[in-house]
N, C-alpha and C positions, 0 to 999 in steps of 0.2 A: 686607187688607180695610180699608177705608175707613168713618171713622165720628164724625161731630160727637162734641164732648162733648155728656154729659148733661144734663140739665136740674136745675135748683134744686128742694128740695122743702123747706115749711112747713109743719110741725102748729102750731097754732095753740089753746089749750085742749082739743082733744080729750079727750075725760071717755066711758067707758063700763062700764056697770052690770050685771051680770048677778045681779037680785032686792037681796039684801044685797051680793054679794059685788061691790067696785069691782075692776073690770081694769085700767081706765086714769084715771087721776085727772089730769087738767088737765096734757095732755101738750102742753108748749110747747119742738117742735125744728127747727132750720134745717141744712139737708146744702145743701152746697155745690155746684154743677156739677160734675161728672168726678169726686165726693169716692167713695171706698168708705170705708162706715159699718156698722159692726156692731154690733147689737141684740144685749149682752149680758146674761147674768140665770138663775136658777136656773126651774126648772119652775114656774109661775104667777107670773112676776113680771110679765107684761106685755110682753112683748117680739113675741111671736108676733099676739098683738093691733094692736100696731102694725102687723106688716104686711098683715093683713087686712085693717084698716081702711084702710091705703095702697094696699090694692089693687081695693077695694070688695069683699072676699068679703062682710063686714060692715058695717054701718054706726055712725055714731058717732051717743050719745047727746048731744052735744055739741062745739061747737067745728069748724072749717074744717082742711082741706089742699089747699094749691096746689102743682100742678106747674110748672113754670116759671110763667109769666103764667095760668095759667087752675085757676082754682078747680072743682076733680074731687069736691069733699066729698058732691056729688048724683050724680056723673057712673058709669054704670055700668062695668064691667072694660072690656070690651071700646075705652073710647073714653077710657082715661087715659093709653092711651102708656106702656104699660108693659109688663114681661115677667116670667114668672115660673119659677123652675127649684124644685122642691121636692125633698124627702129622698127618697120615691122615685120612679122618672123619671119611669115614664106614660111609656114608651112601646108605642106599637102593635108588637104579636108579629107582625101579619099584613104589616106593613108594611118593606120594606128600610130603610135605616138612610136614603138617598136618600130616600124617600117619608117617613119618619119626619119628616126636615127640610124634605122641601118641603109638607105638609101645613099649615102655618100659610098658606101665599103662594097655598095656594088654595083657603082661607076666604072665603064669601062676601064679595062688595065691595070684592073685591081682582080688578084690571084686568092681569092679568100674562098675558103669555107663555110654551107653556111652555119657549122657548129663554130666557128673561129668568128666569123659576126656575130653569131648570138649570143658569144661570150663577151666580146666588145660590147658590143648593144649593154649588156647588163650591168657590163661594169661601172660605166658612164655613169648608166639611168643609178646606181646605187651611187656613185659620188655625188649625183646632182640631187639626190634624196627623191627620185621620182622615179623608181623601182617600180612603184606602185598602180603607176596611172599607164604601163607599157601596154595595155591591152585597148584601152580608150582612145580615143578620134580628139584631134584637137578644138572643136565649139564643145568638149565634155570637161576640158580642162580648163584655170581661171587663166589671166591675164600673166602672172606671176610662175606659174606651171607651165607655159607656152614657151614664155621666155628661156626658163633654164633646159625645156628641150631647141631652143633655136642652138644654144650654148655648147648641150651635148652631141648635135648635130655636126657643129665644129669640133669639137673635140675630139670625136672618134677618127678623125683622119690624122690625129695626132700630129697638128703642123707646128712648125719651127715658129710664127708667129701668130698671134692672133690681133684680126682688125676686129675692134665694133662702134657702130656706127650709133650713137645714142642710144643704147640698147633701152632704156629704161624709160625712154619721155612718152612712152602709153599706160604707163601704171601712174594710181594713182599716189600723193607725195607718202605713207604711210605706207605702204609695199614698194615705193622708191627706195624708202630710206632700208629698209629691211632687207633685200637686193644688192642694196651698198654693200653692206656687212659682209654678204654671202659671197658677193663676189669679190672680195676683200680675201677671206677666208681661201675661197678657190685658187686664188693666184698665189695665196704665201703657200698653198700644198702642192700645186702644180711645178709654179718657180717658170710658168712660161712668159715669154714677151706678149706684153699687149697694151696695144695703143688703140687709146680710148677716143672718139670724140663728143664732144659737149658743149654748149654752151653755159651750162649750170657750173658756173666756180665752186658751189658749197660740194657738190658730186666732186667734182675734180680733187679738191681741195682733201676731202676724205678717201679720198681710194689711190690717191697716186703718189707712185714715186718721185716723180718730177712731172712739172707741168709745162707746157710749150704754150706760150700765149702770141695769138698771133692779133694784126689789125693790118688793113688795108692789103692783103696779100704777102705779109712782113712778117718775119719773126720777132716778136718786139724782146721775150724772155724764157731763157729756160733753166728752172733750176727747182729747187724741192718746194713742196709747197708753205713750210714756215718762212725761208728766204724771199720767198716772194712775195710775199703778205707784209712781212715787216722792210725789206728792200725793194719794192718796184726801184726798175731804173726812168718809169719818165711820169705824168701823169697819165697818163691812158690806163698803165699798168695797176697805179695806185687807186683810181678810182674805179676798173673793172676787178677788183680782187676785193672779198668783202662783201655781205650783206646788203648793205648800204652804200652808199656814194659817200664819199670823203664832200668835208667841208672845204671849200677853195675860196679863198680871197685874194684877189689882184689885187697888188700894191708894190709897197716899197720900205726900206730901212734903211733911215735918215736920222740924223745924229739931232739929239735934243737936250740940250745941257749936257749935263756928264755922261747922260746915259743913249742908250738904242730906244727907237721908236719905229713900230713897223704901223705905218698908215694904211688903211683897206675904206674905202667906199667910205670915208666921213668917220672912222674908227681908228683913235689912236690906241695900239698897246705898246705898252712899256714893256721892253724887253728885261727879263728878268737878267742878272749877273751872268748865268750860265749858260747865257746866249749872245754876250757878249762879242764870242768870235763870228758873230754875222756881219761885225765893222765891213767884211770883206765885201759882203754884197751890196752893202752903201747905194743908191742911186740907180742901179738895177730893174728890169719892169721882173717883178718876183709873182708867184701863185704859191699863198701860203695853207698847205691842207693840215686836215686832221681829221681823223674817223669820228665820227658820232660817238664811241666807248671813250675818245678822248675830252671829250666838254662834257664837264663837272655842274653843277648847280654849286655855291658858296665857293669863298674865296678860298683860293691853293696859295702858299707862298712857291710853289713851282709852276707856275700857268702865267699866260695870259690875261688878262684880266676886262672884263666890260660888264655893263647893266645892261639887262633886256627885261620883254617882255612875253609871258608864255600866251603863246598861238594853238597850240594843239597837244594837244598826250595821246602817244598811244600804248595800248598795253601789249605787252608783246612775253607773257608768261614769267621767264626769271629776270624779266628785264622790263622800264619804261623806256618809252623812246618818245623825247620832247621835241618839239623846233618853238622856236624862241626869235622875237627881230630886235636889233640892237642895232638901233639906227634905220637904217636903208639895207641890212645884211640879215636875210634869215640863217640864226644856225642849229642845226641838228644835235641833238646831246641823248645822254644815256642816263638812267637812274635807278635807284632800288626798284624791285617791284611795289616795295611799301610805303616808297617817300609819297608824302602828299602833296598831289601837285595842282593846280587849280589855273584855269584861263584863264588870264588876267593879273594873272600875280607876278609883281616886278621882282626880278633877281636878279643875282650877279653870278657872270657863267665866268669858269677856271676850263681856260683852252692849256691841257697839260704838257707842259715843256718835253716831257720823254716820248709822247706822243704825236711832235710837232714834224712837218714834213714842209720841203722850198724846194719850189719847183723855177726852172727859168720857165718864165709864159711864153718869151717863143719859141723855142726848141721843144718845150715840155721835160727835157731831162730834169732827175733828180740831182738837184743841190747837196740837200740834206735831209738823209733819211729814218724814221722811227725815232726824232729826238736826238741823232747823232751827238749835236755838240749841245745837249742837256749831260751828255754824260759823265 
């Protein structure tokens, strides 16, 4: 199947208000041609709003969006050029999986034939690998077969953009992941726009070009998805991106003889040499994170340094995942699958300098990011 790339799209202050409560505050974002972009963000952050608004279900109490050259901010769904696949399919029960796809090409005001649909209809069904199932009713197809006719359903209108809306949170996580892949695959052969939304970062993280995280109706960040794993700009960002929750300790770093000393909760660690240039933050109220892949079991001459005690293991396949309390401070660590590890057995955990992250505690902006000044 054959298919231009997509077109450009601009939010432009878009601002929307529902009474008190803001959804979208002064949303300023540019997606690229061909780009897939994924709207990530916890349950009311705004994300879902964006694509409403992008789609005209809504309208915005503020601010413009253009699709490629033409400005759609008044323009209603039907004439923005665009497609939409949502969480659940909507598909027609009474309809073959064939009429299911060819129902959009014979929507009013479309000039088609039905030898010119049937050949659309096929083409589709051959790129989405469901050729096969064009004669069957959709409760005769699985969960995963549904979906990619919601997909091809969009497709055949052959729009400038494509919205979808969690396509994948009714499969189970083993035809999620496999989904991923496929429509991974589908976008680098298309080359069209499409903005995704999710709340699953690992999703996001795997399929997108760039990812827009949003919180509290905010754009908090947007940019590829290695950049923003290893540079969140604030804590929010740092501990919603990630498996797991980043380790945080509130404290400070205070001079102790010759050297740096960052105090957390009854925890002194010595600052290694090559963290020296934190003198700047001196006396500061600081949140010091680190991911769980960063806390070591034995001593690092590049870490952090404290004794604990293990709390819990879990096995998590090519990896353990321990928490450990050292002092008053549970922390989360990483291990071989094969190290043996046993409850109750006292260690000493290496919080690794290239992995170390300073957060101001009340702003939440980042200080210093992935180890910056380890390096």
């Amino acid at each position: 199947m054959n298919q231009d790339s997509g077109a450009s799209i601009a939010f432009r202050g878009i601002g929307k208000r529902y009474g008190e409560t803001v959804a979208l505050a002064d949303l300023d974002l540019t997606i690229r041609p061909g780009e897939f972009v994924s709207l990530l963000g916890p349950s009311g952050s705004g994300k879902t709003t964006t694509l409403n608004i992008l789609a005209g279900l809504i309208s915005a109490d503020s601010g413009s969006i253009m699709i490629g050259d033409t400005d759609v901010t008044h323009l209603s769904p039907d004439r923005r050029g665009i497609a939409m696949v949502f969480q659940n399919y909507a598909l027609y029960p009474h309809m073959t999986i064939a009429e299911n796809l060819a129902f959009p090409l014979q929507a009013r005001g479309r000039d088609l034939s039905k030898q010119a649909i049937a050949a659309k209809v096929q083409d589709v069904a051959e790129t989405l690998g469901i050729g096969h199932l064009l004669a069957r009713y959709p409760k005769e197809i699985s969960g995963g077969q549904q979906q990619r006719v919601a997909l091809g359903r969009a497709m055949v209108r052959d729009p400038k953009v494509f919205l979808l809306d969690e396509p994948l949170s009714n499969l189970d996580a083993r035809l999620r992941l496999k989904m991923r892949r496929d429509l991974k695959a589908l976008h680098q052969r298309l080359r069209s726009t499409i903005v995704y939304v999710t709340h699953d970062q690992s999703e996001a993280m795997s399929l997108s070009d760039r990812i827009a995280i949003y919180q509290g109706g905010r754009l908090q960040q947007f940019g590829a998805p290695a950049d923003i794993y290893r540079r969140p700009v604030n804590a929010f960002v740092a501990n919603f991106m990630g498996e797991r929750e980043m380790n945080n300790l509130a404290g400070r770093v205070v001079r102790a003889g010759d050297g740096l000393v960052f105090q957390a909760d009854g925890l002194d660690f010595a600052l290694p040499t090559a963290l020296n240039d934190w003198a700047r933050f001196q006396d500061r109220a600081l949140t010091l994170g680190v991911r769980p892949q960063g806390v070591k079991i034995g001593g690092r001459s590049d870490a952090l340094l404290c004794e604990a005690v293990l709390r819990l293991v879990e096995h998590a396949g090519t990896e353990q995942f321990f928490y450990a309390q050292a002092g008053s401070v549970e922390l989360s660590g990483a291990a071989a699958p094969d190290a043996v590890l046993a409850m109750g057995d006292g260690v000493q955990l290496s919080l690794l300098s290239r992995e170390l992250y300073l957060f101001d505690t009340a702003s939440g902006v980042a200080l210093v990011q992935g180890g910056d000044l380890a390096a």
